[in-house]
C-alpha positions, 0 to 999 in steps of 0.5 A: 683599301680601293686605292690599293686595290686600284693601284694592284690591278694598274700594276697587272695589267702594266705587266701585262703590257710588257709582256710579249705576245707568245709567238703564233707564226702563221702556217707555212709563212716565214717564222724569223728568230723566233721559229725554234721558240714557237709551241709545236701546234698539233693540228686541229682535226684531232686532239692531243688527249688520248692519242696513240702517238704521241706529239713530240719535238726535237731542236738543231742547233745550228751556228748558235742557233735553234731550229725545231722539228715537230711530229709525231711519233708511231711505234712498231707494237709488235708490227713490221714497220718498213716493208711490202703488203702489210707493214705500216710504212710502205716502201716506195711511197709517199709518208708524212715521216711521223704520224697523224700531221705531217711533220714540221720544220721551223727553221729561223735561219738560212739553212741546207738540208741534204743541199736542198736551200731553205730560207727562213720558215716553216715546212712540211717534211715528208719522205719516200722510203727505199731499201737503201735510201730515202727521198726527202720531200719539203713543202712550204704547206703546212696546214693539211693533214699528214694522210698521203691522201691529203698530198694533192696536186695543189699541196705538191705545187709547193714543194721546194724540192726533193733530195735523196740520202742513204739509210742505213741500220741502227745499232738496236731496235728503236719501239718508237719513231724518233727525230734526233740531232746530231752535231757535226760542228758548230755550224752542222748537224745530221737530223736523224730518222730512227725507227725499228732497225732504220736510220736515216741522217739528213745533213743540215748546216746554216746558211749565211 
């Protein structure tokens, strides 16, 4: 009986062995492959349980491959979302695009968004909203709060760039902030903001 019991746990643990660590690419540092795999990982200063907005994901797919986009996700309860004194995205401004953390990008290829280069790794997209169009900010930081206030001179040393796209008006009043994927072929797709009567498409295609 002990030996069978001996040779369960050697099995186990052998398994064990075998098994690949889940992936934990660190903040803001290449992501390679495995980036669209990675657990969208909520920041530490709030827990999951019990927010407002929830944490969500969205995957692109680019060439056969997979990038993945975490945030999130606001909704209007009766609010006016985009707007002057009042709204709770204000115009002009800087915005975490989501709520609580910033979101993320984690792009395990070479890839142009709105024809901004982008190597292999993990970034924050932030945007500023207009009337008619959006800048599109990424930073190679990832680990601060999403607060515009936590946007300092040292985190904005890190930006990549700034890129600007159209918006325009969605066919019917979106509750919820959502991130999208739309395809364009096989080696393109648009990244579509979606809230209250916005849209927004960021157009994103795989680097060789």
């Amino acid at each position: 009986m002990y030996r069978q019991i001996y040779v369960a746990v050697a099995a186990l643990a052998g398994l064990a062995a075998c098994t690949p660590p889940a992936d934990s690419p660190t903040p803001g540092q290449p992501a390679g492959a495995a980036a669209a795999a990675v657990a969208c990982q909520p920041a530490p200063q709030m827990a999951v349980a019990g927010r407002a907005s929830p944490y969500d994901s969205a995957v692109v797919t680019l060439g056969g491959a997979q990038a993945k986009v975490c945030y999130g996700r606001p909704s209007a309860r009766g609010r006016t979302v985009f707007g002057g004194e009042g709204a709770v995205v204000a115009l002009d401004t800087l915005w975490r695009t989501g709520a609580n953390e910033p979101t993320i990008l984690h792009l395990p290829f070479r890839a142009q968004l709105a024809g901004l280069a982008l190597e292999p790794g993990s970034y924050s997209i932030y945007t500023v909203p207009h009337a008619n169009q959006w800048t599109v900010v990424v930073n190679r930081s990832t680990s601060q709060w999403g607060h515009e206030r936590s946007y300092t001179p040292e985190i904005r040393a890190q930006e990549v760039g700034r890129v600007t796209v159209p918006a325009g008006r969605t066919a019917e009043f979106v509750e919820t902030f959502t991130i999208r994927a739309q395809p364009r072929g096989a080696n393109a797709a648009d990244l579509l903001l979606e809230w209250e009567n916005t849209q927004v498409r960021i157009p994103m295609t795989r680097g060789a």
